[in-house]
N, C-alpha and C positions, 0 to 999 in steps of 0.2 A: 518618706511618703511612698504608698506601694503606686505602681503604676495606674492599677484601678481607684485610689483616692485620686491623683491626680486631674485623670482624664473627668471623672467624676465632677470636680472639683471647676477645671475648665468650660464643663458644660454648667455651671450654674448651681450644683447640687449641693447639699451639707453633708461636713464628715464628723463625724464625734458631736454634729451639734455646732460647726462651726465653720462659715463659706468661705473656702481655702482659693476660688478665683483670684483674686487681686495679687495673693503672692505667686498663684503658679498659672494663669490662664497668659499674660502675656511672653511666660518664657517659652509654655508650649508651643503657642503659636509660634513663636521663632523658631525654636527648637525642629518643626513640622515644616518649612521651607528650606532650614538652611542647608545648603547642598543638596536640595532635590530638586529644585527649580529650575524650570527653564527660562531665562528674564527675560524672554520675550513673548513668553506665558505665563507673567507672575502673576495678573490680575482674576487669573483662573483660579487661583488657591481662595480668592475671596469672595467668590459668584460669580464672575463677571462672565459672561460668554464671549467666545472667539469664532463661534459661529451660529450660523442660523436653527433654528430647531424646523424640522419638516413636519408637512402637515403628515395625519395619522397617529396610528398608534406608535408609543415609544414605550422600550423597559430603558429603567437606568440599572447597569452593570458595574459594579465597582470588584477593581480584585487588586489587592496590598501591592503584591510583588512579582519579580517576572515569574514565580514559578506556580503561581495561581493564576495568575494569566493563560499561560499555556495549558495549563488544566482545563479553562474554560473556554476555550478558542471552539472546540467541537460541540458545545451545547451552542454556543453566539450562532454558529455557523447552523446549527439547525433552527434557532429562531427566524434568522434571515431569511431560511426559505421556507417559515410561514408569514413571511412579507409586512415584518415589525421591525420598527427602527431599533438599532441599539445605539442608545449613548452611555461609549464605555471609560469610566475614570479609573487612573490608578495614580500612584502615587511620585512616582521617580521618573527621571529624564530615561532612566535606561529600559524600563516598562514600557514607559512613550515609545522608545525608538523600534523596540519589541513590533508593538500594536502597528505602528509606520509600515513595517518590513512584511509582518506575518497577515494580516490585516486587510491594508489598503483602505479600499473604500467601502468595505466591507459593514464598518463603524464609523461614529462620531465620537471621536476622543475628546477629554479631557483633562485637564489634572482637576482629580477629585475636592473638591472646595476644605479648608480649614471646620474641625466640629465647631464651629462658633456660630451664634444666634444668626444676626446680620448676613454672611456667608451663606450659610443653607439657608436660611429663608428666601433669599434673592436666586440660588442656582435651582431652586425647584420652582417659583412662580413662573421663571422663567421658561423652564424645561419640560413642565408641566408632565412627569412620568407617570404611565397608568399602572407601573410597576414598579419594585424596586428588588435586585437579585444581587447578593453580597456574597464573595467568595473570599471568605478571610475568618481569622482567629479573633480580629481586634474587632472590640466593640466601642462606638461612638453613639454616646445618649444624645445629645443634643438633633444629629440627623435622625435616629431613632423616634423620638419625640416629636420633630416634625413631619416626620411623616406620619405618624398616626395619628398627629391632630387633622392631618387633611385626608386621611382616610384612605392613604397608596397604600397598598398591599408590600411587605417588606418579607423576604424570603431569603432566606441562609442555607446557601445548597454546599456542596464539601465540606458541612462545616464541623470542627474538631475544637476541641478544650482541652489545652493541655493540663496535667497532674494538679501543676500549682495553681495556674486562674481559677479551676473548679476549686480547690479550695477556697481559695478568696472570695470568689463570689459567694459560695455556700457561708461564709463567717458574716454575708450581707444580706443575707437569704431575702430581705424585704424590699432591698433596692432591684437584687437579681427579676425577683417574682415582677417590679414595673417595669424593668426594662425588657424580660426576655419573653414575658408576657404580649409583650405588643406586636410580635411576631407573627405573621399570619402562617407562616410555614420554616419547619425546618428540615432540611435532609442531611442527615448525617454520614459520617464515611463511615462508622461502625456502631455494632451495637448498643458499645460503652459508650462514644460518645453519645447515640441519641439517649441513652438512658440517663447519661448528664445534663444535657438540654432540659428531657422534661422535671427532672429534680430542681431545674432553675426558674423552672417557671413557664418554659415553651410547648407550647399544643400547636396543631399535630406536630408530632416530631417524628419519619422514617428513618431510616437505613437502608443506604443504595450501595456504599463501598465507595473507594476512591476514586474522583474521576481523573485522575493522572495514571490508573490504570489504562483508560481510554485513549489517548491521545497518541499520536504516532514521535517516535523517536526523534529527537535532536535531528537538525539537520547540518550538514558540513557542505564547505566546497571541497567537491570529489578532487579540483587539481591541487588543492592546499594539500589534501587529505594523502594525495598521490605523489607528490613531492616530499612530505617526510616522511614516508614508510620508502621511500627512494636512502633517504639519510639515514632513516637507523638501519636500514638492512635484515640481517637477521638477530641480531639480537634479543635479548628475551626484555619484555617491559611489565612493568605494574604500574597502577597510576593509583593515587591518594588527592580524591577529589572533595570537594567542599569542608577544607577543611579550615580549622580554627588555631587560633594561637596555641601552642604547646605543640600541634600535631602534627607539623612542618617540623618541628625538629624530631618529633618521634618517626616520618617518615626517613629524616637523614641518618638517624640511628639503622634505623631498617636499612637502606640500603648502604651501609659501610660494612652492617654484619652479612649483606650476599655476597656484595663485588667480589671478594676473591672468590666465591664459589660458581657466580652468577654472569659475574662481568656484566651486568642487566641496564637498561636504563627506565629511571625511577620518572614520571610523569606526576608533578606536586601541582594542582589548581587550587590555589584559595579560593573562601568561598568569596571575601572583598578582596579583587584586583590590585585594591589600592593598598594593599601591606606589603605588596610583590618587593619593592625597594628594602622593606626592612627584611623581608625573608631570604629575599635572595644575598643580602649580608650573612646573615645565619647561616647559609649554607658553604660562603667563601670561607668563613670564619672556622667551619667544620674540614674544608681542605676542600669540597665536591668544588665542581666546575659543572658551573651553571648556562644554560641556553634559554633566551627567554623569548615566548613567540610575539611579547608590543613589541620588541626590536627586530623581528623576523632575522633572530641567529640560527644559526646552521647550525644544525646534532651533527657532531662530530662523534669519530669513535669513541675521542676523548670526552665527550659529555656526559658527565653525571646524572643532573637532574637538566629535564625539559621543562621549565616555569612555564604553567599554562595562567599569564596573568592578562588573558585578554575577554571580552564579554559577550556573551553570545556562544561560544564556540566548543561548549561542553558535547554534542556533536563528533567534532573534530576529534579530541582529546580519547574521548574511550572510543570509537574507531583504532588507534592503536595499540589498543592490549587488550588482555582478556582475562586482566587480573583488575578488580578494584575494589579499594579500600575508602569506604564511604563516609567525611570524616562530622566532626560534630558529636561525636557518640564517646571518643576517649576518656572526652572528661565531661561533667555533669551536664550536659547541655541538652540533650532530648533529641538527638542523631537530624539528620537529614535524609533527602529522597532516595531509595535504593531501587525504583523503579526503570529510572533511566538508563543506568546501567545493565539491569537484568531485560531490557528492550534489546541494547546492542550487543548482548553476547560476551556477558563477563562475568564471569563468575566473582559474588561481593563478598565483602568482609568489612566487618562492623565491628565498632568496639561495643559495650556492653549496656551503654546511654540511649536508648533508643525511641523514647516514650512519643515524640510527636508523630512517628509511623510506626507504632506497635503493630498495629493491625498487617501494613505491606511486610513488617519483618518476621510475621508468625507464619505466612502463607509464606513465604521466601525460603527461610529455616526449616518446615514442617516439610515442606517438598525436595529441601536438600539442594536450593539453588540459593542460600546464602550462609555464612557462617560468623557466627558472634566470638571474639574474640576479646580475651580480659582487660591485656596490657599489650606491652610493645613486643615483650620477646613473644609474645605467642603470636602475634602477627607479622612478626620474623618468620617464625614455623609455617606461617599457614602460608607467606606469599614462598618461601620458596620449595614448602610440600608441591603446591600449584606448578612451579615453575619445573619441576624435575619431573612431574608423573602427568602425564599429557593425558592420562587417561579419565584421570578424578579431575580432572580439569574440564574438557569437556562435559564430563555425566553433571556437574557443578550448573556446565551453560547451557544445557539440556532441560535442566531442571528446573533451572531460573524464566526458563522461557513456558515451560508445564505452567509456572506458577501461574505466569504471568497470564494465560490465556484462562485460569481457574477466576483471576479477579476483574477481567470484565465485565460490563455491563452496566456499570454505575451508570453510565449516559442513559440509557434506554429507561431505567429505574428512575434517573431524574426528572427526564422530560415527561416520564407517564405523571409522577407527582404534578408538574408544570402543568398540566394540562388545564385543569382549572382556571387558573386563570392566564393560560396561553390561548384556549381556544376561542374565547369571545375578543380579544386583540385580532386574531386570525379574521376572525369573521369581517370585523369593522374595518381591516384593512386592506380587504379585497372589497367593500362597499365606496370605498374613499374614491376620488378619483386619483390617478398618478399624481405622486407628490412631484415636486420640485426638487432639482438635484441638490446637493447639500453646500453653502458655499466654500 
């Protein structure tokens, strides 16, 4: 069953002609808390409120994961100061802890309710949103559905369709055209993508570009950051960030074939922390000798690989090099973000899988601040071309930074689309009296 029968399925829907809920709606649901909860917020996944709603206007914000979060932390941050609540859900403890740190009281969190009837029916009579603004890939009919029966305005700003979902939804064309139909707005990150939207069925559909081009750079603690550039000294580093099963050992390969020319050390972040156990096997197994920052071990000179398995701290991580290799892309997976990197001054390298940011790795490549690379040996070549010619190295993070100042402006483009129905919330909630603090 593809993921889109499923969730389909879940909300209530027929596939083939036949309502597939009973066998796959209560494993989703499980499926959809377990390990993401936090159990002294599990009554949140099924409407329950944890706290009070304020009076005035309110948008409901929902974004999957932390890196759509932080995409959207500088639009929240310009609603706020047109003086509209945001109540913002996302999915995971580690999003949560995100919103907590970056945040404050800035929002009203939640964990975003389960797609099921009872669930969203109870978090919206409750919450009574005059809007609703999704920054995500996944589509959930059943929230979908309710809210256009109540008539909130539901609006999909970053929003992207990767290769395969556009397929699949197009082999549904008549389910796509009811659900993406109900859309009051969508702003896409590219051109393909809005021209995929309205093939699906969504009017208006713009192009503003990505807002993770917007958003300001990871942040580190400067004495964390200052204590291990104390410990590697001079030596030369690369790092292989977000990376996926297979590419942990393609980075081991890589650094066996510089050491003797390099003597370098290799910086491996998976993109889940929680495989760090089995990878860091992998690499004992391979002979390296391993530093891992959950154990806060010490880079010695003897250290191989620096395991970056902790959360939050991608930051920290390329702060130490100014080489990276961006992983997800190896093998057929649809790459990961190369933005972040080309923020802090590193010249990228990608394998050749790229399609979820096509668009950041065309403006990346075309300015000559990223490079695609096939297989492993060429990304042998390419991290230690980098590492010996300091000159192509810098014109690399020179470049990546041209780009990166070319793909601005998504925010500005967003908010003007937003306006509509941002600026009658603005109105009414400078007529309100001061609300009451949130509890």
């Amino acid at each position: 069953m593809s993921k889109i029968s499923a969730r389909l399925a879940l909300a209530g829907y027929r596939v083939a002609g036949v309502s597939l809920y009973p066998l796959v709606g209560p494993y989703l649901a499980y499926r959809a808390m377990k390990g993401k909860e936090d159990r002294t917020r599990k009554l949140e996944r099924l409407g329950y409120a944890s706290l009070a709603r304020p009076r005035g206007p309110l948008i409901w914000v929902h974004a999957a994961s932390v890196g759509e979060t932080i995409a959207i932390m500088p639009m929240i941050r310009e609603l706020r100061r047109r003086e509209i609540h945001i109540l913002l859900t996302t999915g995971t403890v580690t999003s949560a802890n995100l919103v907590r740190s970056r945040l404050a009281d800035e929002v009203i969190h939640q964990y975003v309710p389960l797609d099921l009837k009872f669930p969203i029916k109870r978090f919206i009579a409750y919450w009574k949103p005059d809007a609703c603004i999704t920054a995500e890939s996944e589509i959930w009919p059943t929230t979908i559905a309710e809210l256009a029966r109540r008539r909130i305005p539901q609006i999909r700003v970053n929003a992207r369709i990767s290769d395969r979902s556009f397929d699949r939804w197009r082999n549904r064309s008549s389910i796509a055209e009811a659900i993406f139909g109900k859309m009051a707005l969508v702003v896409a990150q590219s051109d393909l993508d809005a021209e995929r939207f309205r093939d699906l069925g969504a009017w208006p559909v713009i192009a503003s570009g990505n807002l993770k081009s917007d958003t300001d750079p990871p942040p580190c603690d400067e004495a964390v950051l200052a204590g291990y550039r104390r410990q590697i000294g001079s030596r030369q580093t690369w790092a292989a960030i977000s990376t996926f099963d297979g590419e942990e050992k393609a980075a081991a390969t890589v650094h066996k074939a510089l050491k003797p020319k390099n003597g370098q050390l290799t910086i491996l972040v998976p993109r889940h922390p929680d495989r760090a156990d089995a990878v860091e096997e992998m690499l004992k197994e391979a002979g390296l000798t391993v530093a891992r920052r959950s154990r806060n071990d010490v880079v010695t000179p003897e250290t191989d690989v620096f395991l970056g398995d902790s959360i939050g701290e991608m930051g920290l991580y390329l702060r130490l090099t100014e080489i990276a290799f961006v992983g997800r892309s190896l093998t057929n997976e649809g790459g990961q973000n190369p933005l972040e990197p080309a923020m802090l001054g590193c010249a990228v390298l990608s394998g050749p899988h790229v399609q979820n940011f096509r668009d950041a790795y065309q403006h990346l490549v075309r300015k000559g601040g990223a490079r695609i690379v096939k297989d492993v040996e060429m990304l042998a070549k390419a991290v230690h071309y980098l590492m010996i010619n300091d000159l192509a190295r810098v014109k690399m993070i020179d470049s990546g930074h041209d780009a990166m100042d070319e793909m601005r402006g998504a925010l500005s483009k967003t908010i003007k689309a937003l306006e509509p129905y941002v600026n009658p919330l603005t109105v009414s909630a400078r007529l309100q009296p001061k609300a009451a603090a949130v509890r």
